[in-house]
Structures are given as structure tokens and as C-alpha cells.
N, C-alpha and C positions, 0 to 999 in steps of 0.2 A: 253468339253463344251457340254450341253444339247442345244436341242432346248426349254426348258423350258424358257432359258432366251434370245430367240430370240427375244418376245414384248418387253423387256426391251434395246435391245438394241436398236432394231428399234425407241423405242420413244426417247433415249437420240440422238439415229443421227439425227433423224427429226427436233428432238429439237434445235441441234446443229446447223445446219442449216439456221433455224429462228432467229437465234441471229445476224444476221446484219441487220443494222441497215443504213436507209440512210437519213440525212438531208431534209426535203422537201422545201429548199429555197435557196438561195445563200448564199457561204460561203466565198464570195469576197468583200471589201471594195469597195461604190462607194460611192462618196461625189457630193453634190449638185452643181448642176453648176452654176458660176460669175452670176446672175441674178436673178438665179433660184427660186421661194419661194418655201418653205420646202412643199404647197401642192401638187404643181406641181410635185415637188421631188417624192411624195409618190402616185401620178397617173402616172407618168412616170417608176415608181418600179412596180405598180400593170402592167401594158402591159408588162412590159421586164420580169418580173417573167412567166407571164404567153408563152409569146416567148418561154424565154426559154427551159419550160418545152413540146413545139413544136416541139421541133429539133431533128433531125433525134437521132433515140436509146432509146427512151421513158425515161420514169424517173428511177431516180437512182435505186428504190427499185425495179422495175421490173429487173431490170439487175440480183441484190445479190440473188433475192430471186429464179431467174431460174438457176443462175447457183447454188446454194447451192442442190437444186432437183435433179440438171442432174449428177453432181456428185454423189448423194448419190443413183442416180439408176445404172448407168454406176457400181459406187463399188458392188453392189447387185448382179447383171449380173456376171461381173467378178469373183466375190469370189464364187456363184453360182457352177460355169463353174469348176474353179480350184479345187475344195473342191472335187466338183464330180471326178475329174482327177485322183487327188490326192488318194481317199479315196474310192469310189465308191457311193454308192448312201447315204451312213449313212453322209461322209464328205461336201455334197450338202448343207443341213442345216447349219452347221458349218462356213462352205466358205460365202456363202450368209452374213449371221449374219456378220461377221469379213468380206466382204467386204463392207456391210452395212456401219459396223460403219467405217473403215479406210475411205469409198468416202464421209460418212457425214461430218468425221475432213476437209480433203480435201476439199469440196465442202466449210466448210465456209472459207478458206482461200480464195478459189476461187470468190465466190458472195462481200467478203469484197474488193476485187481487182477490180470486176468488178464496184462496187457500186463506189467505188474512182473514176472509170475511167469516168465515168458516170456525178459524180459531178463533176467535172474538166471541162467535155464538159458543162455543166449546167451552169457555172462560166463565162467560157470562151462566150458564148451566151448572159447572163444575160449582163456584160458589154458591150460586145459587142454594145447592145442596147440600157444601158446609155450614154455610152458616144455621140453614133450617136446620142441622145437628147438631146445633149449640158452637161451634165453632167462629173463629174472630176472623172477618175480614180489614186489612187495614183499608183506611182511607187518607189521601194525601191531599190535602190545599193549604191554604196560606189565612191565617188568621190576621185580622184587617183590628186595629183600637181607633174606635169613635173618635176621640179625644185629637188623637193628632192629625186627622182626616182634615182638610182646609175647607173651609166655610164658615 
């Protein structure tokens, strides 16, 4: 492998990287609460959105988009380091390039993990603050009868 095609890999890891993608709002069901009018609904949504997106870990995208970076410098360093080891000084460029792109793959698994983590806290805040406004969160499980249960 030349370094000819080091720009090239460098932009498809960069690129690779940019490709998550985070929600900028809630991805959680809240229904209006017994009283509630539907305005009230949608100025009780504009505060807890904005709450939300207050709480401690900033917004989603900032999570995906540093960690997809620090991986794909972390694998630069690395492959850097080893190629050199490896190869001597020709193997440097090589290593770099192919840590490059292996911490860019890596890195988006990573930012997409961290973006979920992100949203989740986002969710979990957002209703948090409907419902302390009197507002209905649903809940979904499975109702179980004693009676036909074996024993």
C-alpha cells in the first residue's frame, strides 16, 4: 500500500465517522394530561425539551460526533506507532493509513453507542418533566392471571 492512497482513506474514515446521526428531540411517547388542553401540552413540551437537552452530557450529537474523532485519532497514533515497529520508517505511513481507517470503522460504532446513550438520558429527562406537569406517560407490559398460571 502506497501513501498515495492515504487522502483517500483518511476522507472515507472521517467520512465514516460523520455518518451518525442523533435525533434532536424526544423519542418517547407523552400524552396529555386528564385536563390538560393540547396548548398547554405543546408549552409544557417546548420547557421539558428544552430541560432536557440541559442535563448533565450535553446533546446527543455532541457525544457521536467526539467519540467517532477520538477513535479515529486514537487508530492513527496506533497504526502510526506499530507500522513504524513493524516496518521501520516506510511501514509509519501504512500503519497510520490502516489505523486510520480501522479507528474510523470503530469510532462509528462507538459515537452510534454513545448517541443512543445520550438519547435515552434525553427521554428519560424529557418525561421526567411531563409528567411532573401533570402530563401521561404510557407504560407497556403484559398482564399475567394467577388463576391460569400452573401450579
Amino acid at each position: 500500500m502506497s501513501t498515495r492512497f492515504f487522502p483517500f482513506i483518511l476522507i472515507m474514515s472521517i467520512g465514516a465517522t460523520a455518518c451518525t446521526t442523533a435525533p434532536i428531540g424526544p423519542s418517547a411517547l407523552v400524552l396529555p394530561g386528564t385536563g390538560k388542553s393540547f396548548d398547554q401540552f405543546r408549552a409544557d413540551d417546548t420547557v421539558c425539551r428544552q430541560y432536557a437537552q440541559e442535563q448533565p452530557g450535553g446533546t446527543p450529537s455532541a457525544y457521536g460526533g467526539n467519540s467517532g474523532v477520538l477513535s479515529a485519532a486514537v487508530g492513527t497514533v496506533i497504526g502510526a506507532a506499530a507500522g513504524a515497529a513493524i516496518d521501520g520508517g516506510r511501514g509509519a505511513g501504512v500503519g497510520a493509513g490502516t489505523g486510520l481507517a480501522l479507528g474510523g470503522l470503530s469510532g462509528t460504532g462507538t459515537a452510534q453507542n454513545s448517541a443512543a446513550y445520550a438519547q435515552r438520558r434525553y427521554d428519560a429527562s424529557y418525561q421526567q418533566c411531563m409528567y411532573a406537569k401533570g402530563h401521561r406517560i404510557p407504560i407497556y407490559g403484559r398482564f399475567f392471571n394467577d388463576h391460569l398460571s400452573p401450579g
